[in-house]
C-alpha positions as a Markdown table, in Angstrom:
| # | Residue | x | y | z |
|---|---|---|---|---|
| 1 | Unk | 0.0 | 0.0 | 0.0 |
| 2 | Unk | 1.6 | 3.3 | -0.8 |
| 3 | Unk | 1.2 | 6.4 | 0.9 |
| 4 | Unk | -1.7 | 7.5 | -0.8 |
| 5 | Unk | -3.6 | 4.1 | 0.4 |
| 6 | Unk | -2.2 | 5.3 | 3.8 |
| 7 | Unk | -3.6 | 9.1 | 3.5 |
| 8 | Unk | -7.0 | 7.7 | 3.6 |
| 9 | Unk | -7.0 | 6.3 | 7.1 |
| 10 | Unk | -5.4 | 9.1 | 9.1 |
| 11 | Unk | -8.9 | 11.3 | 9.6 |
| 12 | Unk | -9.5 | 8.1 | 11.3 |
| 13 | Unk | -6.4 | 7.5 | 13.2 |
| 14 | Unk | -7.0 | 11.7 | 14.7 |
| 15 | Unk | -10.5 | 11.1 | 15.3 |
| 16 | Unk | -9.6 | 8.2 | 17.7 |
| 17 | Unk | -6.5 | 9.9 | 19.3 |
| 18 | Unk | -9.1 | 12.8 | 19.9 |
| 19 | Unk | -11.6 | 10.4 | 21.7 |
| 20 | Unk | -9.0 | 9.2 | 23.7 |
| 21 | Unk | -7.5 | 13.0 | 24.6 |
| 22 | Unk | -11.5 | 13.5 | 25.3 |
| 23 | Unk | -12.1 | 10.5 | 27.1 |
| 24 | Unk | -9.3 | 11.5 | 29.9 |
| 25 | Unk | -10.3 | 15.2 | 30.0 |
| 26 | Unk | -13.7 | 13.8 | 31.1 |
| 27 | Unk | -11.9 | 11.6 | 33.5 |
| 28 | Unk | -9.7 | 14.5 | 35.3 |
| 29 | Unk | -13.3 | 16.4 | 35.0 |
| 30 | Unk | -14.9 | 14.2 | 37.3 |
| 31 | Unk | -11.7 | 14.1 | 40.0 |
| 32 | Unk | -11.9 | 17.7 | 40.2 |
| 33 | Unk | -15.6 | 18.2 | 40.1 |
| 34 | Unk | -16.2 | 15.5 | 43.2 |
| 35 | Unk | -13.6 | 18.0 | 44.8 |
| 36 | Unk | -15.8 | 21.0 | 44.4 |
| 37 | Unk | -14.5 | 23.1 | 41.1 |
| 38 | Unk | -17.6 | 24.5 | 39.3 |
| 39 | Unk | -18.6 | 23.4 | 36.0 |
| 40 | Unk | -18.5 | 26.7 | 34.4 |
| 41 | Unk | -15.5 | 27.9 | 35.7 |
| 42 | Unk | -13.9 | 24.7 | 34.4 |
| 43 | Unk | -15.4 | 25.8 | 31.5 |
| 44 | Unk | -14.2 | 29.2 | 31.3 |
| 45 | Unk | -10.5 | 28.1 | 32.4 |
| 46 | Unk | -10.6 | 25.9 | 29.9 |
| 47 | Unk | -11.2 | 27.8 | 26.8 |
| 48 | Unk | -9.4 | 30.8 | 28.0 |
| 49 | Unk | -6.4 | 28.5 | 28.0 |
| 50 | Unk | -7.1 | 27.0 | 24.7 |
| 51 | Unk | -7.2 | 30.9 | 23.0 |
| 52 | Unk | -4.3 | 31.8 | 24.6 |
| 53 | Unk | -1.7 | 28.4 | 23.4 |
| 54 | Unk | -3.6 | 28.5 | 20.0 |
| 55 | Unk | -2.8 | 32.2 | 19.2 |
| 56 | Unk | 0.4 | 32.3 | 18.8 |
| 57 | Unk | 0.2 | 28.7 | 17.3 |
| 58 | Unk | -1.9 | 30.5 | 14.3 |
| 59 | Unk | 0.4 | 32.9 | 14.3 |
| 60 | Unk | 3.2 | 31.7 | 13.2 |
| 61 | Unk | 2.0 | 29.2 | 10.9 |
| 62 | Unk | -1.1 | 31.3 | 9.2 |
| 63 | Unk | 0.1 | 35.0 | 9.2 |
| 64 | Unk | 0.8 | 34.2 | 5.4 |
| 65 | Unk | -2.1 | 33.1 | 4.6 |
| 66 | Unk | -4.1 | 35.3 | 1.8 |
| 67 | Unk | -6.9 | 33.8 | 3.3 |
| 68 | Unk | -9.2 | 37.0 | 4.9 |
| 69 | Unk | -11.4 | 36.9 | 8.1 |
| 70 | Unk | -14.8 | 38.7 | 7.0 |
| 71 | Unk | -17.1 | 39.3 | 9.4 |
| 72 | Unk | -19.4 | 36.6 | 8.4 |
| 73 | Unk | -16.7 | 34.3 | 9.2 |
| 74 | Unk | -16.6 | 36.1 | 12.4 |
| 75 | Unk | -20.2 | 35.7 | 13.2 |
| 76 | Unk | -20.2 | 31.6 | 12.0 |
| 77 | Unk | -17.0 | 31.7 | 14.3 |
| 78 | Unk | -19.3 | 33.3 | 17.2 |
| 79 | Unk | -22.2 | 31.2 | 16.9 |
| 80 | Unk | -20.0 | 27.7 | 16.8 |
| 81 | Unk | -18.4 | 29.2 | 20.4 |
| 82 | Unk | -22.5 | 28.7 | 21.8 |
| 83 | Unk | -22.6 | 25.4 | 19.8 |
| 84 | Unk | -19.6 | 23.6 | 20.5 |
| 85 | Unk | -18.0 | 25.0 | 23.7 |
| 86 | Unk | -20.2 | 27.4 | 25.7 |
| 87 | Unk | -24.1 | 26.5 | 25.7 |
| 88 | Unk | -24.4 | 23.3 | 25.0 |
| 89 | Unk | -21.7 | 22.3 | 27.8 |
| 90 | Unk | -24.1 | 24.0 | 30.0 |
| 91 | Unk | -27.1 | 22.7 | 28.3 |
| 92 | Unk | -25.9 | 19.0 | 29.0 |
| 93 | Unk | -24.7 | 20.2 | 32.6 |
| 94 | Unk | -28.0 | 21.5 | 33.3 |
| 95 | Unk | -29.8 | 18.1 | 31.8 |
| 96 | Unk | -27.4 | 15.9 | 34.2 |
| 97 | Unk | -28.5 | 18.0 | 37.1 |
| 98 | Unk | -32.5 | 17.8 | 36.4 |
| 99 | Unk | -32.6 | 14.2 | 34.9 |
| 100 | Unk | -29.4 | 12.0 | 35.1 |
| 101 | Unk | -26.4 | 10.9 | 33.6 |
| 102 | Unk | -27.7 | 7.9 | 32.5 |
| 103 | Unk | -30.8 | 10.1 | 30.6 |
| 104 | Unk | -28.0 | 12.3 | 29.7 |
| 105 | Unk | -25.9 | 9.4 | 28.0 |
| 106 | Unk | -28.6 | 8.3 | 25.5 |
| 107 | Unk | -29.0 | 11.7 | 23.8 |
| 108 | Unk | -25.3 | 12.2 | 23.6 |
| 109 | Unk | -25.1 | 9.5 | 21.6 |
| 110 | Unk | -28.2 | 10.4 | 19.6 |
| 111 | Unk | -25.7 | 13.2 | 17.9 |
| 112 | Unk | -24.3 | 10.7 | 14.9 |
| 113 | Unk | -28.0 | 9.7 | 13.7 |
| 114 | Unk | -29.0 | 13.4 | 14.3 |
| 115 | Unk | -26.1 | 15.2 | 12.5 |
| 116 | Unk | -26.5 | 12.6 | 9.3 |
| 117 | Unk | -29.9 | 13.4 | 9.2 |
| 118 | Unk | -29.5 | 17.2 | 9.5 |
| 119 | Unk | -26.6 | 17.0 | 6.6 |
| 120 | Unk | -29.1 | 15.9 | 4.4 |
| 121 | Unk | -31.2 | 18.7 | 3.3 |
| 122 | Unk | -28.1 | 20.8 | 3.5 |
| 123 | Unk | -26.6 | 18.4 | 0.9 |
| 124 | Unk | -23.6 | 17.7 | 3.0 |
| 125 | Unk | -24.0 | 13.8 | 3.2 |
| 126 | Unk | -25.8 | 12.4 | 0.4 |
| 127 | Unk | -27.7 | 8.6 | 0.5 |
| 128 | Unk | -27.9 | 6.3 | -2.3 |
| 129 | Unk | -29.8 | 2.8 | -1.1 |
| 130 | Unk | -29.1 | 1.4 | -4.7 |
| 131 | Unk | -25.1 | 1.6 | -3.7 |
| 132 | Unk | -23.2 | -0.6 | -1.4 |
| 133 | Unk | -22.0 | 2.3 | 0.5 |
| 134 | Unk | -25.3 | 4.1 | 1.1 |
| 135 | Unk | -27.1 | 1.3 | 2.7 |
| 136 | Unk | -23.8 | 0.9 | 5.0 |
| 137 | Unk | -23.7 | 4.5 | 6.1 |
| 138 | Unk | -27.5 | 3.8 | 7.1 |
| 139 | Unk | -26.9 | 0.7 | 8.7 |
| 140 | Unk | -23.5 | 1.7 | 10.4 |
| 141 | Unk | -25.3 | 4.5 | 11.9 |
| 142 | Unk | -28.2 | 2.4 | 13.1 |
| 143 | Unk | -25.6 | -0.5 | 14.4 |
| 144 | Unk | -23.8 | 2.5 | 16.1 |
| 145 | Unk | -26.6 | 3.9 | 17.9 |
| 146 | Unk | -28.0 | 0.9 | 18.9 |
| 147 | Unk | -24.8 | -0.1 | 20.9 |
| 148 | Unk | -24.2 | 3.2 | 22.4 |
| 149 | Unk | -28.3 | 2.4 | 23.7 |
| 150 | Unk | -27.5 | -0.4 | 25.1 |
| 151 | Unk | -24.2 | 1.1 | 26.5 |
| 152 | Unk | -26.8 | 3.8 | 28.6 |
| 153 | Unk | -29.9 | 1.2 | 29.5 |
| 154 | Unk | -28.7 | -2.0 | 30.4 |
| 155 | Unk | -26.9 | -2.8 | 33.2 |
| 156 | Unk | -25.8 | -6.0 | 33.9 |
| 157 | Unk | -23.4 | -8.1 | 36.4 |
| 158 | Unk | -20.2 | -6.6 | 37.6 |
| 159 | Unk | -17.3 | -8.2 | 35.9 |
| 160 | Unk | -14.8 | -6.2 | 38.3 |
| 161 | Unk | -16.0 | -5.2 | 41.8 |
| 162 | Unk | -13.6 | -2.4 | 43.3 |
| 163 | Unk | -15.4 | -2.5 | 46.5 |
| 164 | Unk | -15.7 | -5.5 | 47.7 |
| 165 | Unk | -16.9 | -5.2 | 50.9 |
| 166 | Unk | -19.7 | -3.3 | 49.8 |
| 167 | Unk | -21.7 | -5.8 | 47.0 |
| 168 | Unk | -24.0 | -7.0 | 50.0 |
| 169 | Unk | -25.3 | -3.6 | 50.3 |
| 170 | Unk | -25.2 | -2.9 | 46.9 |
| 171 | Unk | -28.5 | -3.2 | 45.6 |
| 172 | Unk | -30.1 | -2.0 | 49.2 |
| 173 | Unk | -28.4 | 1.3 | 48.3 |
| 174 | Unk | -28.6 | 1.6 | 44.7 |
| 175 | Unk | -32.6 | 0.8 | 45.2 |
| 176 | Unk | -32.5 | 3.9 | 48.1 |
| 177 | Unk | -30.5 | 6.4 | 45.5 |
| 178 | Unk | -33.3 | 6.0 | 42.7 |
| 179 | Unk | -36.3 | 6.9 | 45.2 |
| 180 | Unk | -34.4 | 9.7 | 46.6 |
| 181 | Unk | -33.8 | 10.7 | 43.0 |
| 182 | Unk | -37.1 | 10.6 | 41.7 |
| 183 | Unk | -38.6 | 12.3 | 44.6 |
| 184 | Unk | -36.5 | 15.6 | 44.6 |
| 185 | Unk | -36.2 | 15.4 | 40.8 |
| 186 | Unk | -39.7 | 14.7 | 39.6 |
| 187 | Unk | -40.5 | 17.6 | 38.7 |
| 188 | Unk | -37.5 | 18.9 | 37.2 |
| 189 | Unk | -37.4 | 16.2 | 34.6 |
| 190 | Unk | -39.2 | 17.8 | 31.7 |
| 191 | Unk | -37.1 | 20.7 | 31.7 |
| 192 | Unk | -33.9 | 18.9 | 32.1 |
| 193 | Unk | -35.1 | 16.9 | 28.6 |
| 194 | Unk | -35.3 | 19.7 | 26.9 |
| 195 | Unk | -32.1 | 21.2 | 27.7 |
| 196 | Unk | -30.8 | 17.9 | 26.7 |
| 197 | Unk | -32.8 | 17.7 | 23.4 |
| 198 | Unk | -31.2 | 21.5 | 22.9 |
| 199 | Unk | -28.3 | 20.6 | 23.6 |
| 200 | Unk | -27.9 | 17.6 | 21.3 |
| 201 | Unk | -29.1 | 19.6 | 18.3 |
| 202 | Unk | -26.9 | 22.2 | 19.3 |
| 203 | Unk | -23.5 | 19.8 | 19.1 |
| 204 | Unk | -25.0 | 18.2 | 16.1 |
| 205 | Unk | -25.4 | 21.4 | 14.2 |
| 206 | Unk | -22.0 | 22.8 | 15.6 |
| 207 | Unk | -20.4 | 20.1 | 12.5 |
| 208 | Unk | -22.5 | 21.3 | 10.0 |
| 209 | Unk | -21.5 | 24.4 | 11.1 |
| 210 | Unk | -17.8 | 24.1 | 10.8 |
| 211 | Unk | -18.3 | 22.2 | 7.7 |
| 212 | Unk | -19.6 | 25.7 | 6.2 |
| 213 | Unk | -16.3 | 27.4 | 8.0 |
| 214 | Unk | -13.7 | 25.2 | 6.7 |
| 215 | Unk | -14.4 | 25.8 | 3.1 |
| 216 | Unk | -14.8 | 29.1 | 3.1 |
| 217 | Unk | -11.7 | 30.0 | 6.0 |
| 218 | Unk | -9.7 | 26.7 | 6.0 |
| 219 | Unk | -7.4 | 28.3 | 8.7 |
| 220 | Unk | -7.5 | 25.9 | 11.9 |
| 221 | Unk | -5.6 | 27.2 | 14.1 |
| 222 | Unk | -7.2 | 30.6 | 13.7 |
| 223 | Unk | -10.7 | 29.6 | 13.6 |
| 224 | Unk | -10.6 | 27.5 | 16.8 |
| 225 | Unk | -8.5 | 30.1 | 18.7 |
| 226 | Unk | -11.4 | 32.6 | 17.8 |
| 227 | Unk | -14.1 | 30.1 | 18.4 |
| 228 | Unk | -12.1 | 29.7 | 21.9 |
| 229 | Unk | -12.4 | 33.3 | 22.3 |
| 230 | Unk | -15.8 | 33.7 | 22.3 |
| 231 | Unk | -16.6 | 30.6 | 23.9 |
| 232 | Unk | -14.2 | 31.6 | 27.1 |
| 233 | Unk | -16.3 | 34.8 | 27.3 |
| 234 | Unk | -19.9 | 33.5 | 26.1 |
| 235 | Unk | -19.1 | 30.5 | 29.6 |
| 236 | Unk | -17.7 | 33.7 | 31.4 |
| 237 | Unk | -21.2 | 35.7 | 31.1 |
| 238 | Unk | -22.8 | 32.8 | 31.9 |
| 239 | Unk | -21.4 | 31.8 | 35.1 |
| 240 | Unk | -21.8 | 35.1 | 36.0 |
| 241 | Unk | -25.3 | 35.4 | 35.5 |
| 242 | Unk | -26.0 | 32.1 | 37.3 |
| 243 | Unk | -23.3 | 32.1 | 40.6 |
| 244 | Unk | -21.5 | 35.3 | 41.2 |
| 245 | Unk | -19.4 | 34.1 | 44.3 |
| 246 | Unk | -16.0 | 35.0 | 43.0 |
| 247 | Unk | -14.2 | 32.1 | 45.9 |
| 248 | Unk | -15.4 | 30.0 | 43.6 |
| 249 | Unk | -12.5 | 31.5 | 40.5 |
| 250 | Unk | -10.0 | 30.4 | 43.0 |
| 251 | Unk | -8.2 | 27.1 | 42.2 |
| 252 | Unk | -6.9 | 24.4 | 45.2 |
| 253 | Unk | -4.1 | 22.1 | 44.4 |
| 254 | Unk | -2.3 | 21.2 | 41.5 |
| 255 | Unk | -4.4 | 18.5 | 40.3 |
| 256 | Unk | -7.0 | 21.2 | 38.9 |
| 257 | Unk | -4.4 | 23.3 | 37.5 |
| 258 | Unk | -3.1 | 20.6 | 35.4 |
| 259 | Unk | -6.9 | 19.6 | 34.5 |
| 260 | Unk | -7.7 | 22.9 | 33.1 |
| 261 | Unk | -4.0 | 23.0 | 30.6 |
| 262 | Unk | -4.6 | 19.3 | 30.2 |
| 263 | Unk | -8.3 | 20.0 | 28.8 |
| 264 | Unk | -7.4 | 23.6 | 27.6 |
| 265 | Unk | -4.4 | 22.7 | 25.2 |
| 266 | Unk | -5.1 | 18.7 | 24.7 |
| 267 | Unk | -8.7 | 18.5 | 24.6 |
| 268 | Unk | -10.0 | 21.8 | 23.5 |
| 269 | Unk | -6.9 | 23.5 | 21.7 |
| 270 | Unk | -5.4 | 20.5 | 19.2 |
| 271 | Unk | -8.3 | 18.1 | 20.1 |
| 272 | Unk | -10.5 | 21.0 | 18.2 |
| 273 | Unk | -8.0 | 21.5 | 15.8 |
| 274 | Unk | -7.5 | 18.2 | 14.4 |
| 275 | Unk | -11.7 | 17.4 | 14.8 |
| 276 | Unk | -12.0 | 20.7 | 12.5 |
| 277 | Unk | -9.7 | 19.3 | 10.2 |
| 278 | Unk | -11.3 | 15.9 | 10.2 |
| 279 | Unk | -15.1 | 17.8 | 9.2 |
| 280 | Unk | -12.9 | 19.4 | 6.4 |
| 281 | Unk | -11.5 | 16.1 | 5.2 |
| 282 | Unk | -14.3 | 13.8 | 6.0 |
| 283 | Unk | -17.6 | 15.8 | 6.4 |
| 284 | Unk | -19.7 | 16.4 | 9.6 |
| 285 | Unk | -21.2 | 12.9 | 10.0 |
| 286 | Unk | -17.6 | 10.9 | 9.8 |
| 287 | Unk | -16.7 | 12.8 | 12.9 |
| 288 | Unk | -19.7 | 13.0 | 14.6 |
| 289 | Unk | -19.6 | 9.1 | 14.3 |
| 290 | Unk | -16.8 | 8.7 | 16.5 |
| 291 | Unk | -18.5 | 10.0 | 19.8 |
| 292 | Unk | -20.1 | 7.3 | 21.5 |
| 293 | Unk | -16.0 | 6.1 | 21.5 |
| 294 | Unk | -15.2 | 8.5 | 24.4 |
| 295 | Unk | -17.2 | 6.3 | 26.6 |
| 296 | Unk | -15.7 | 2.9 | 25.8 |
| 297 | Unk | -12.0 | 4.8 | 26.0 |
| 298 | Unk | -13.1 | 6.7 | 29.7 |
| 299 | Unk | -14.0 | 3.6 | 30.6 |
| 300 | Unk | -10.3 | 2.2 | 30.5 |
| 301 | Unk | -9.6 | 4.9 | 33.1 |
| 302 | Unk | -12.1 | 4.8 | 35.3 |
| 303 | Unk | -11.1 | 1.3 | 36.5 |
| 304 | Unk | -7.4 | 1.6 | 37.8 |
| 305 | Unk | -7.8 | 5.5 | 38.3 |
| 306 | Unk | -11.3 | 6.2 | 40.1 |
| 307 | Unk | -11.8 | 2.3 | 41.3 |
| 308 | Unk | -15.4 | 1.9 | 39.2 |
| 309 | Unk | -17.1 | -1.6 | 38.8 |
| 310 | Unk | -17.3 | -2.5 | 35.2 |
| 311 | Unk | -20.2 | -4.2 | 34.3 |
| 312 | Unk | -21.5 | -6.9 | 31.6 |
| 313 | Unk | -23.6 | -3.9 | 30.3 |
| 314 | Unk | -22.6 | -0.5 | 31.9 |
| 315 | Unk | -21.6 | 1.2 | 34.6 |
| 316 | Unk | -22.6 | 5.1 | 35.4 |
| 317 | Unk | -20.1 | 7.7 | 36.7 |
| 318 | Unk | -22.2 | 10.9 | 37.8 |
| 319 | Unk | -21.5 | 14.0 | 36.5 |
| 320 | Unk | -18.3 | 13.0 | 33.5 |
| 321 | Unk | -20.7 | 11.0 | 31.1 |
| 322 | Unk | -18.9 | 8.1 | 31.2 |
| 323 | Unk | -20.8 | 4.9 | 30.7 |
| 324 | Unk | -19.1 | 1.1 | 29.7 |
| 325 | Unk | -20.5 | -1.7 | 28.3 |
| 326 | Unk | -18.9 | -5.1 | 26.6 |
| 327 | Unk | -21.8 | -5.8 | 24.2 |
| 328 | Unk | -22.5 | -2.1 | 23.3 |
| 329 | Unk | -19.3 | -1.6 | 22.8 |
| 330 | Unk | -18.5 | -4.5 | 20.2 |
| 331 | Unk | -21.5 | -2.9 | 18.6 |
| 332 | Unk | -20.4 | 0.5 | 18.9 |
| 333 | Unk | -16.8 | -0.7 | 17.1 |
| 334 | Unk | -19.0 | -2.7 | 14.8 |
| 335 | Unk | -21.1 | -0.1 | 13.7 |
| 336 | Unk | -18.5 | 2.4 | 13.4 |
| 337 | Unk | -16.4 | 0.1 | 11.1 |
| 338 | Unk | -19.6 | -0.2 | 9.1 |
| 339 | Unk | -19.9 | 3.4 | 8.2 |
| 340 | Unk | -16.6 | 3.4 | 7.6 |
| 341 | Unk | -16.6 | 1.3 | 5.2 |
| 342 | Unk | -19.7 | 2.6 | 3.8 |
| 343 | Unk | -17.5 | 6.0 | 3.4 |
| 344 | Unk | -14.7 | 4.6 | 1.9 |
| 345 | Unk | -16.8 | 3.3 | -0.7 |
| 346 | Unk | -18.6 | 6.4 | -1.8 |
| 347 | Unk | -15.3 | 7.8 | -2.2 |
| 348 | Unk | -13.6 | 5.5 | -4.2 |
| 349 | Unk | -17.1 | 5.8 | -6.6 |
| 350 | Unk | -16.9 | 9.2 | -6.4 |
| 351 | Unk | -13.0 | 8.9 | -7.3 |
| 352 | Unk | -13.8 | 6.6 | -10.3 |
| 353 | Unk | -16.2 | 8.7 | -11.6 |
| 354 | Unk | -14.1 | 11.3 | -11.6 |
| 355 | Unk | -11.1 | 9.1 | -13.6 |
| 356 | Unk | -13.9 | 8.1 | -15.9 |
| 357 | Unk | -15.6 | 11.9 | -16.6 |
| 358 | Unk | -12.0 | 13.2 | -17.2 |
| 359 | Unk | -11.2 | 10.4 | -19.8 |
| 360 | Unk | -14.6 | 11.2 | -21.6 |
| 361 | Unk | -14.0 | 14.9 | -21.6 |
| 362 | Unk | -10.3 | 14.2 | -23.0 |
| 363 | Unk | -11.8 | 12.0 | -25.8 |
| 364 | Unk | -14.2 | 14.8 | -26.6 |
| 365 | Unk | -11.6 | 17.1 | -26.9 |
| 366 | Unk | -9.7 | 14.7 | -29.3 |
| 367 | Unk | -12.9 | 14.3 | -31.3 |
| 368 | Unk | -14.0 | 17.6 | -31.7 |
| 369 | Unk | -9.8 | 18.8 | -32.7 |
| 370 | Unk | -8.3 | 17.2 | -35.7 |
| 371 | Unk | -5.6 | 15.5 | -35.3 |
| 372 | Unk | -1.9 | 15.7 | -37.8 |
| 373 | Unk | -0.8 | 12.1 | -38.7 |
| 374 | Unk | 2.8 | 12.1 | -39.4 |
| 375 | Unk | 3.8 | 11.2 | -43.1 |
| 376 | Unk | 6.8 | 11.9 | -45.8 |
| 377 | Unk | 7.9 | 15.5 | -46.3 |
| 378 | Unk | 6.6 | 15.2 | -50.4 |
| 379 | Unk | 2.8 | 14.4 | -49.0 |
| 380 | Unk | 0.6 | 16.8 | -48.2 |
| 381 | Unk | -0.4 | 16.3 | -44.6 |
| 382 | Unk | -3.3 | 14.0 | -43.9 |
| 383 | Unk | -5.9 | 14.6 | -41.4 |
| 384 | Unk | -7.7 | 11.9 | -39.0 |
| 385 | Unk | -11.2 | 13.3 | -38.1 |
């Protein structure tokens, strides 16, 4: 296989690395949250560190570009910092707190299925049932979602019990936890579901979104450090307007310093860069499809790092997201591979047809031009037509 055949695979290769780079950021989230950092000052911190290592990054690699910021960019670039960094973190922060994590999961991964089907009337994803590759972009989706289901509503046995001395009291206390629940959250629910059902369309739309950006300012590294911007300050209203006790700006102990640069350059500076670049390359529904992976991947973590049973079906982590599941996710890797492959066919069709159209076009040319046959210096020339 030569590079080319290699070229192919590395949207994939960044989209996982990004997963992963997610997957821990959510882990160090949950540490530092259980130790009392607000959500939106994480939030804030985070993106304000994100602007500031990305501008000088964009800097020095883009100040030649010819490529000018108008202020339509400006404004797409403002309204992705409420759709993929600001509002629908808080959206999802608020749907945890009213519903639960476990509600919260299965509309996550909902944003796949949602951003193919809000790609189509845009005509950013196309579906052809009479190809091979349409029905598997269908079906992978399907396959995908399904897993990442059963990843947030089944829960079976414990395969690895951290706490030992607790199974006998397990269920006893687990049984107590979802009365309490739906007793003081009752009547919160319905709005918790539709900040949840916001934010999902929100996240979905903010790759459709950037689709739109990187054509028409393919500059990464600036874009995202100006997203970051106004995503640092759209969180920074926000927290204001909701909590205004300023102890809470104040960070304790090193662990939540090196979870806001860890998230801030990692996660949401080159994690956004490279997912940019992968809409670019790929389209909105290729990287939208690798979501439900951050759960499998936090999952890794959670075991050896914050001592969580893992379970034949799933296990729940409050307030991170972070749900695993053996069967879901062989399904999740399943349907993933599926789309995949449905992708790689429509562009080596799509690759084909061009070959083919430029061949036509060049025997067209030939056709409608005459073309001089070589013959002996004493003949007149001879024309093929």
């Amino acid at each position: 296989m030569d590079s080319k055949g290699y070229s192919k695979w590395y949207p994939v290769l960044v989209m996982v690395v990004i997963q992963f780079v997610f997957a821990t950021t959510n882990v160090l989230l949950k540490k530092v949250i259980d130790e009392g950092l607000n959500h939106l000052v994480f939030i804030t911190y985070r993106l304000t560190v994100a602007t500031i290592f990305l501008a000088p990054v964009a800097f020095f690699f883009e100040r030649k570009s010819e490529t000018k910021l108008t202020y339509s960019i400006i404004f797409y670039l403002f309204i992705n910092g409420l759709l993929g960094a600001s509002l629908t973190q808080y959206l999802f922060l608020l749907g945890i707190q009213y519903t639960s994590a476990t509600f919260s999961c299965a509309f996550l991964n909902m944003v796949p299925v949602i951003t193919f089907l809000m790609s189509l009337p845009f005509g950013l994803e196309s579906v052809n049932f009479k190809t091979n590759g349409g029905r598997a972009k269908v079906i992978g989706t399907l396959v995908c979602v399904g897993g990442a289901t059963l990843l947030t509503l089944y829960k079976g046995v414990p395969l690895f019990n951290s706490h030992p001395h607790l199974q006998g009291t397990t269920e006893s206390i687990h049984a107590q936890s979802i009365s309490i629940f739906l007793a003081t959250k009752k009547a919160r629910w319905t709005s918790g579901s539709l900040a949840l059902v916001a934010g999902t369309i929100l996240w979905s739309s903010w790759f459709l979104v950037q689709s739109k950006i990187g054509k028409r300012y393919p500059l990464q590294y600036s874009s995202t450090a100006i997203m970051m911007f106004f995503g640092a300050i759209q969180s920074f209203t926000l927290s204001l307007s909701i909590e205004r006790d300023l102890s809470s700006w104040i960070l304790k102990g090193k662990l939540e310093i090196f979870c806001i640069l860890y998230a801030g350059i990692v996660g949401s500076g080159l994690g956004f860069v490279g997912m940019s670049w992968c809409v670019k390359k790929r389209g909105p529904v290729f990287s939208a499809a690798f979501s439900p992976l951050v759960q499998m991947i936090a999952a890794l973590f959670d075991i050896p790092l914050l001592h969580e049973p893992l379970h034949l079906g799933s296990y729940l982590i409050l307030g991170s997201l972070v749900v695993n599941s053996v069967v879901g996710s062989a399904i999740v890797v399943a349907g993933l591979y599926i789309l995949l492959w449905g992708k790689n066919q429509e562009m080596q069709s799509s690759s084909e047809k061009g070959v083919l159209e430029n061949r036509m076009v060049k025997v067209q040319d030939l056709e409608s031009h005459p073309t001089v046959i070589a013959c002996d210096s004493k003949d007149p020339p001879i024309y093929d037509s």
